[in-house]
N, C-alpha and C positions, 0 to 999 in steps of 0.2 A: 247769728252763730258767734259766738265769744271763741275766735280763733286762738289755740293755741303759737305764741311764738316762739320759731325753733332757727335761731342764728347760726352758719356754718363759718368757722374761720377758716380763709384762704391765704397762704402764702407762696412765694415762689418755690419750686419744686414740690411741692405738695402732690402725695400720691392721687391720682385722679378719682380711683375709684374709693379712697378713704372720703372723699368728700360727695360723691354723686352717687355710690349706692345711699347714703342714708337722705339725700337731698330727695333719689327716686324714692324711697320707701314711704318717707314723709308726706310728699307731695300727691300720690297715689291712694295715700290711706282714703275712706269712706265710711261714714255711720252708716248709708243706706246703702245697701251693693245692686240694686233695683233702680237707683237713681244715679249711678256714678258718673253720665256723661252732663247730666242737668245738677249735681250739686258740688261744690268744691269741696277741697280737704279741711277738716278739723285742725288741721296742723298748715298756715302760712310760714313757709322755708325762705330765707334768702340767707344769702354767703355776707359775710364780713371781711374786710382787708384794715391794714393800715392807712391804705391810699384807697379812691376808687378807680386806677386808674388799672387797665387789663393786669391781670396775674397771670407769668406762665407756668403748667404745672408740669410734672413730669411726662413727658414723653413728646413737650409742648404744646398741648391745650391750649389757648388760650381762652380766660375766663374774667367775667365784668366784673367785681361787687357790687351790691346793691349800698352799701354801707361801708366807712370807713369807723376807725374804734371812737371817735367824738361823737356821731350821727347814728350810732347805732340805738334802736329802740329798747325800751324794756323785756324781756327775753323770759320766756319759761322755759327752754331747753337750750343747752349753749353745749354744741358740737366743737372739736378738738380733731381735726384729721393729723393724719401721719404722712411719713413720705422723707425723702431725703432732707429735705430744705428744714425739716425739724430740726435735726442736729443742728443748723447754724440760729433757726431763731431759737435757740435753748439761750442764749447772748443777748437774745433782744429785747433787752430789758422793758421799755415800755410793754411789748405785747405780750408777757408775762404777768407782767404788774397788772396790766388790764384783767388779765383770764384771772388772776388775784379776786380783786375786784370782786369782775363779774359772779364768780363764782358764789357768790354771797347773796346775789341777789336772787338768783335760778330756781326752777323747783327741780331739772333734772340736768346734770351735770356729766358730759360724755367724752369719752376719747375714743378713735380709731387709732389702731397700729402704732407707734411711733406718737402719737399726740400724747400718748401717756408721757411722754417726759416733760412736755411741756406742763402738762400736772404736776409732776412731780418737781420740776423747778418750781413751780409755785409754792410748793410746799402744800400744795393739797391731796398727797396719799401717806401722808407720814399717819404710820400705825394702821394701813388700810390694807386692805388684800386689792391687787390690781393685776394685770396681765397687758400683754405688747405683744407685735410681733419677734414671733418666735427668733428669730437673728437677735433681737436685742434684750432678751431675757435675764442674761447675765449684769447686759449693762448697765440692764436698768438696779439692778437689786446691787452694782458695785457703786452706781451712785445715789441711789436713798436706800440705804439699807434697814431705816425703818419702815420701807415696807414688806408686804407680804405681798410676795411673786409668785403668781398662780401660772402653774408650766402647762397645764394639762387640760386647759378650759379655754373655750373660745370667744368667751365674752362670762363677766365679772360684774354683778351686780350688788353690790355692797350702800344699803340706804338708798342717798339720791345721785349715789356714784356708778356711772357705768363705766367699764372698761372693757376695749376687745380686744383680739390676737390681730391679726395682720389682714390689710386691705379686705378681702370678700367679708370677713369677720364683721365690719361697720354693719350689712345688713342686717344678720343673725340680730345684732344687738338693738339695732333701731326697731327692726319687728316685734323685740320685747318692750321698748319705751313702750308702742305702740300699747301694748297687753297691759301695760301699766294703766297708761291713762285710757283709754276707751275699750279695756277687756281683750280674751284672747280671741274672742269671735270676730272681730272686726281683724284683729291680727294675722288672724287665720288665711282671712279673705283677702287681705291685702296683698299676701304671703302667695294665695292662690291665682290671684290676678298677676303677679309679677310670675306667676312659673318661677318659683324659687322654693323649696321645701321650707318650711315653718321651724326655725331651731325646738325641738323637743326639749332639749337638755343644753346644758351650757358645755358639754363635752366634745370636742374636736372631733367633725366630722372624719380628715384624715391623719394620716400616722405623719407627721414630716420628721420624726428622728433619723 
């Protein structure tokens, strides 16, 4: 099986579940749902850091990487979580400049919550329609205001650009990757196997105004 690779970048304070709902969604998928305990995922997940040395994330987790940004392999999905600790790497230039990069080389390109900005430092949503969690809606469109800030949607699919609203949002959006690359039947399933309703629509399940 020609394993899709889906990179997750971790940093310190990083919301936990902007990076482990799409890590579980990923990791869970199946082509065969009759075979799921005898075959693996279509999709190989591992986390990326700067360092490989533990990351804590918010609530303190602590968390390995597999990969730091020199060793990390060629990648067809490159995840973006959120989480407080984004604000401060929005400064850190290297692992901007990397998602730069990487960004280029990807077929499918993601943010959770918050990781939007880190896109957006890159300068990869100028002229794009994108979305974050809802707390930073403003902030984001006072600082790229070439983009198009989507209030009202929970995840933003533009091209080979994903974008979601805030933490649970990552899975909504990774069960669509999923629909992407291997159909919505598989997504469905995978959706079902996680006891997690299948996003219908990219419309906000609740009201947070």
């Amino acid at each position: 099986m020609n394993r899709k690779q889906v990179g997750i970048v971790v940093y310190e304070a990083v919301e936990v579940l902007d990076f482990c709902g799409p890590f579980e969604v990923f990791s869970l998928t199946r082509l065969n749902e009759e075979r799921r305990r005898e075959e693996p995922s279509p999709f190989n997940v591992f986390l990326i850091a700067e360092a490989t040395s533990p990351v804590v994330a918010t609530g303190g987790m602590k968390v390995v990487p597999d990969y730091d940004l020199d060793t990390c392999p060629q990648l067809d999905i490159l995840i973006i979580p959120g989480g407080w600790g984004a604000i401060r790497e929005m400064n850190n230039e290297r692992l901007v400049n990397w998602i730069g990069t990487r960004s280029t080389q990807v077929g499918t390109l993601t943010s959770v919550c918050t990781g939007a900005l880190l896109l957006g430092k890159a300068g990869l949503l100028d002229g794009k329609r994108a979305t974050t969690h809802w707390r930073f809606l403003d902030r984001m469109q006072e600082l790229f205001p070439r983009v198009t800030v989507e209030r009202q949607v929970h995840f933003v699919e533009e091209g080979v650009l994903f974008t979601s609203a805030g933490i649970s949002a990552g899975i909504d959006m990774s069960l669509r990757v999923v629909a992407r690359y291997f159909g919505e039947t598989v997504a469905r399933a995978t959706a079902r196997h996680m006891e997690y309703p299948f996003p219908e629509s990219d419309k906000r399940r609740i009201n947070i105004a």
